[in-house]
N, C-alpha and C positions, 0 to 999 in steps of 0.2 A: 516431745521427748524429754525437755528440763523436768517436765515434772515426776514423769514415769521416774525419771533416774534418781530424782528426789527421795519418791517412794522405797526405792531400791533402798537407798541409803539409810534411812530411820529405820527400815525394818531389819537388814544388818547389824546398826546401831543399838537398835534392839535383843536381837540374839547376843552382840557381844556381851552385853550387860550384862546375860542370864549368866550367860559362859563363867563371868568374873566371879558371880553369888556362889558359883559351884567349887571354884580353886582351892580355898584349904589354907592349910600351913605354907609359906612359902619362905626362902633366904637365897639373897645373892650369893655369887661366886663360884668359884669350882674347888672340887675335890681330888685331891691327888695323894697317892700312895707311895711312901718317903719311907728309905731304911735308915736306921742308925748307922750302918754298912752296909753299905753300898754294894761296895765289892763281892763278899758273898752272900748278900741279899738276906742276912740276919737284921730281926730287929721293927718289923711293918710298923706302921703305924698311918694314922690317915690327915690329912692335912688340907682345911676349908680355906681358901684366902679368898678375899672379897675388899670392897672398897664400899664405905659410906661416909657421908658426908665427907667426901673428898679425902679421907682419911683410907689406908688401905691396911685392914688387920688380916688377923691370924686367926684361925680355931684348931685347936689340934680336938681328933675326933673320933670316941673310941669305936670299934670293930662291931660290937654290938646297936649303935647308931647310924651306920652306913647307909642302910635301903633307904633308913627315912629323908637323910639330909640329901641324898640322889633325889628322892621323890621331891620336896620343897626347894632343891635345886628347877629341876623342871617345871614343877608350879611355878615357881617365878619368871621362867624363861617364858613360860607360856604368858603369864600375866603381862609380859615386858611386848611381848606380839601381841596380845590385843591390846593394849592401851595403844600402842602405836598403830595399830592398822584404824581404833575407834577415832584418832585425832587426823590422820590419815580425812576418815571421811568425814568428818565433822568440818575440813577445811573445803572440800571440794562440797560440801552441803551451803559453806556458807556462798562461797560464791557463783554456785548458783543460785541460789535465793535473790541475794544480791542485781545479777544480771537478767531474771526475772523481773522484779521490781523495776527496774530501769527499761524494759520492756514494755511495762504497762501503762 
């Protein structure tokens, strides 16, 4: 069964890789829609806030770039779930490897 499940693993491992060649453009944070007034709802404008390198900025984001920064929104989020699920089993690959060898 370790090693069936071995295989399972690389070859998910596998796919994710492809999955990653294919992402694109990507950027942290979210987007949200901010009036100068509030109150009667004059005034839109769009607003990216995001954190790097432990620093947390700003982008203010014209109307005409929306779709794309939602799209490289997503690409990231997606990127941000496979890196995690790739390390995910990259750890449960090591230790069974691991307690294979110690088996033999």
């Amino acid at each position: 069964m370790t090693n069936k499940r071995l295989a399972q693993i690389e070859r998910r491992i596998e796919k994710i890789k492809m999955e990653l060649v294919e992402i694109g453009e990507m950027r942290p944070g979210s987007l949200t829609k901010q009036y100068k007034d509030p109150e009667s709802g004059r005034g839109p404008y769009y607003q990216l806030s995001y954190t790097l390198d432990m620093k947390s900025r700003t982008d203010y984001i014209r109307r005409e770039w929306v779709s794309d920064i939602r799209r490289q929104i997503r690409n990231y989020k997606r990127f941000k779930k496979l890196c995690g699920e790739w390390v995910a089993l990259s750890i449960e690959h090591s230790r069974l490897s691991m307690k294979l060898a110690r088996h033999q």
